[in-house]
N, C-alpha and C positions, 0 to 999 in steps of 0.2 A: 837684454837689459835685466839686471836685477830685483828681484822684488825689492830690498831696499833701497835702490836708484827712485824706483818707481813710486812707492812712496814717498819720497822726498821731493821727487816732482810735483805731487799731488797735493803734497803740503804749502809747497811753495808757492804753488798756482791758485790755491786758496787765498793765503799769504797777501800775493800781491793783488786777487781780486780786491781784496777788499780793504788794503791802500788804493790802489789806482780808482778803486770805485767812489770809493769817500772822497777822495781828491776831485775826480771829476763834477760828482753834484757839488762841495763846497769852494769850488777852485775862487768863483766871485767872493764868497764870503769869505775864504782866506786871506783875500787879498786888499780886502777892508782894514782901514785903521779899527783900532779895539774900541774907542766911542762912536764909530760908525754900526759895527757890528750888530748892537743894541737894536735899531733900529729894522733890522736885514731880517726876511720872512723866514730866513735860515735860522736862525738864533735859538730858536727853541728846540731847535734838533741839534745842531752843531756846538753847541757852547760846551764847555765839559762835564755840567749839570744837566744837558739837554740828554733828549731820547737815546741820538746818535752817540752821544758824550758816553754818556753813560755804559753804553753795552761798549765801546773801546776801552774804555777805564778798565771794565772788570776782564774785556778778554785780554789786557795789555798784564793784568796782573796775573791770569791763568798763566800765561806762555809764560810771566819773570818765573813762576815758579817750575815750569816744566823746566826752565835753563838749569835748576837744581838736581835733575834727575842723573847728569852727567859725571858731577862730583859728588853726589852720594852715592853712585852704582861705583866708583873706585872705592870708596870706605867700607860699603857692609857686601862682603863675600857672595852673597845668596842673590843678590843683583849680578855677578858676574857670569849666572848661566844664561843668563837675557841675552843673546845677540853680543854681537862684537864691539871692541872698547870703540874701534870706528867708525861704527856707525852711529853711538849713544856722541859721539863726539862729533861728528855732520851735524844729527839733529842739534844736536846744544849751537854749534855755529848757526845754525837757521834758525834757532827762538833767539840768538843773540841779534840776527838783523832783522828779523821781524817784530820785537820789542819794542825799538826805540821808534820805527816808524809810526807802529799803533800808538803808541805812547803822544807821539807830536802831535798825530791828529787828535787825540783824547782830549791834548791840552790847548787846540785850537791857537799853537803857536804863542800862546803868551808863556812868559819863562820868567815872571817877577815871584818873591816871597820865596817862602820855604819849600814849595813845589817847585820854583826854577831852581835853586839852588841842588834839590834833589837829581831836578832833571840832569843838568849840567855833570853832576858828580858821576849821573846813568853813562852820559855819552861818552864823560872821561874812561870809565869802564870799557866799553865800546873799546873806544879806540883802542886802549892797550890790550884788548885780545885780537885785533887785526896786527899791530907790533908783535903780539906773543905768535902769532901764526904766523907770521912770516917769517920769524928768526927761529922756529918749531920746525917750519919746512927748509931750511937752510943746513941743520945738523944731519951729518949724514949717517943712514941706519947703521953702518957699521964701521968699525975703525979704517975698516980694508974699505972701505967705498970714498969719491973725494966729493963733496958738495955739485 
C-alpha cells in the first residue's frame, strides 16, 4: 500500500469517526422535532451555537477550505512539485464528502433561512462533482483506448 493510500485511509477513518460518533451520542436528539429539542439535556452541546455545534462549524469550515487546495495547486506552478495532480484530487473528493456531513451535523438538521438556502446550494455542489466524476471517469485516456 502506498504512503498516499495510507494516508487517505487515515483521514478518512478520522473523517467518519467523528460523523459516526456525533451521530451515535445525538442519534435521540436528532430525531426530536426542533421545539422539542429545546428541552433535550443535549441541547447545549448539539445545537449549532452549542459546545459540539460549534467545534463542527469551525472544522466543517477548515476542510471547505482545504477543498481549495486542489484548484489552486492547478493555478500557481510552485504547487505543482507537491505530489501528484491525483492525489491533490482524492484528497479534494474526501474534504468534498466529509464537508457536507460535518456540516449537517453542525447544523443539527435544520435547513430554514439563509443558512439552508446556503446549505442546499453546498449539496447542489456536492452532487454535480459526483456527476463531473463519473462522466470524468467515462472519457477514455486516450483516443486509442474505448470507455
Amino acid at each position: 500500500m502506498s504512503l498516499h493510500k495510507i494516508k487517505m485511509t487515515i483521514v478518512a477513518l478520522i473523517m467518519g469517526a467523528i460523523v459516526m460518533g456525533t451521530l451515535s451520542y445525538g442519534f435521540d436528539y436528532y430525531r426530536m422535532d426542533a421545539a422539542e429539542r429545546v428541552f433535550s439535556e443535549k441541547h447545549d452541546i448539539l445545537r449549532p451555537g452549542g459546545a459540539l455545534g460549534l467545534k463542527l462549524g469551525m472544522l466543517g469550515v477548515g476542510l471547505f477550505f482545504c477543498l481549495y487546495a486542489y484548484p489552486i495547486r492547478k493555478r500557481w506552478k510552485w504547487l505543482q512539485r507537491f505530489g501528484k495532480t491525483k492525489n491533490w484530487l482524492d484528497f479534494h473528493i474526501l474534504m468534498g464528502i466529509s464537508v457536507p456531513a460535518i456540516i449537517t451535523l453542525h447544523s443539527s438538521l435544520k435547513f430554514q433561512g439563509i443558512a439552508g438556502v446556503a446549505y442546499w446550494l453546498m449539496m447542489a455542489v456536492v452532487a454535480s462533482g459526483f456527476v463531473g466524476r463519473y462522466i470524468y471517469a467515462q472519457i477514455p485516456k486516450s483516443l486509442n483506448e474505448t470507455a
